[in-house]
C-alpha positions in Angstrom: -14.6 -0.5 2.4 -11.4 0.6 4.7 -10.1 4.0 3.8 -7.0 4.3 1.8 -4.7 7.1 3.2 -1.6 8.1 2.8 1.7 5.3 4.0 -1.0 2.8 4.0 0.7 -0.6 2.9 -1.0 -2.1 0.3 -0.8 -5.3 -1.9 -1.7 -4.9 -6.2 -3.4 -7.3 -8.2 -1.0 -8.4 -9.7 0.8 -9.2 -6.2 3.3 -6.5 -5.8 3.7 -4.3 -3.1 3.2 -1.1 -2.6 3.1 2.4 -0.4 1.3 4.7 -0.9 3.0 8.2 -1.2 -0.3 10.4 -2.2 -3.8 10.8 -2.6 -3.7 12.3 -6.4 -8.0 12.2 -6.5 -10.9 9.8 -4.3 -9.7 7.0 -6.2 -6.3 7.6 -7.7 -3.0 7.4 -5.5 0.6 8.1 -6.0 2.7 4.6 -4.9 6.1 3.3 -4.6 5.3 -0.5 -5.9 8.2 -3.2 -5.3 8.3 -5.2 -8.6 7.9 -8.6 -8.5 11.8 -9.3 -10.3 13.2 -6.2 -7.9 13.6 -3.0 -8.3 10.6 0.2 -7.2 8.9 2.1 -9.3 6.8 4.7 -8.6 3.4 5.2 -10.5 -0.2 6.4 -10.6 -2.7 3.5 -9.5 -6.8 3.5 -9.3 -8.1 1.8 -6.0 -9.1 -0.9 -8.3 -5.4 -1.8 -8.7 -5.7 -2.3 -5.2 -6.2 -6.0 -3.6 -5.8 -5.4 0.0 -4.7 -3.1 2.7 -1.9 -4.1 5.4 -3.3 -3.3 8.6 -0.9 -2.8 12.0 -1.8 -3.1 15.6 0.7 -3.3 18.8 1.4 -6.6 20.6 2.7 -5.9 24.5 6.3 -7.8 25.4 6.5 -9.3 28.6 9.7 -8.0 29.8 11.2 -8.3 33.0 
């Protein structure tokens, strides 16, 4: 399984998103979660809240 560290992007359960702010234990973070009718909240979830991970890479632009 991918590591979760802190900023990773993530996506809930229950299909909100979500940042992660900080490690609280091995398998308990502090996140800012975007809820699903608006608005963020900030709360404790287990890395069994956890869905998926966003992962980022760099793609080169052919400039001129």
């Amino acid at each position: 399984m991918d590591v979760i560290k802190e900023y990773d992007r993530v996506r809930l359960a229950s299909g909100e998103l979500g940042r992660i702010l900080e490690i609280l234990a091995p398998s308990v973070f502090l996140a800012e979660v975007v809820r699903k009718g608006g608005g963020i909240d900030t709360k404790e979830i287990n890395l069994t809240d956890i869905k998926s991970k966003f992962v980022e890479y760099e793609k080169p632009i052919n400039a001129p």
